[in-house]
N, C-alpha and C positions, 0 to 999 in steps of 0.2 A: 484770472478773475473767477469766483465762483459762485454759485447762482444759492438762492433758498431752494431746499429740497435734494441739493448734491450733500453726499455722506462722506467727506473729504477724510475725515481720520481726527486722532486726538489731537489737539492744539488750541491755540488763539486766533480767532478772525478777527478781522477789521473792516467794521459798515465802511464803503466806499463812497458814503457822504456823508455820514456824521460823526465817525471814528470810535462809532460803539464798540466793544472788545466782546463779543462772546466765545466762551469758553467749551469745548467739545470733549467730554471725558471718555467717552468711549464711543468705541470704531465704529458703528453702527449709529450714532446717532446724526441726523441728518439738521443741516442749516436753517433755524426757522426764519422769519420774519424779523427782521432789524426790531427790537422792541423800542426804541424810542424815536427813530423817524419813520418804519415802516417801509423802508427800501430792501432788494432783495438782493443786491451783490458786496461780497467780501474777497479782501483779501486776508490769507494767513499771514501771521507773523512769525 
C-alpha cells in the first residue's frame, strides 16, 4: 500500500476506498490527496 506524499513512479493508483484512479506521469511526482473522498492510501495497478 502506499501513503499520499510517497513518489512511487509512473503508473496508475488506486484510492483504497473509493477506487479513484490517479495517474502519475512522471518519476518525481509524488501521491496527493484522493481528490474525491480525500483518503490517503493507494494501490498501483
Amino acid at each position: 500500500m502506499l501513503n499520499t506524499g510517497e513518489r512511487p513512479g509512473r503508473g496508475d493508483y488506486e484510492c483504497t476506498v473509493c477506487g479513484e484512479v490517479i495517474t502519475l506521469n512522471n518519476p518525481t511526482d509524488a501521491l496527493p490527496v484522493c481528490p474525491r473522498c480525500h483518503k490517503t492510501t493507494y494501490v498501483k495497478l
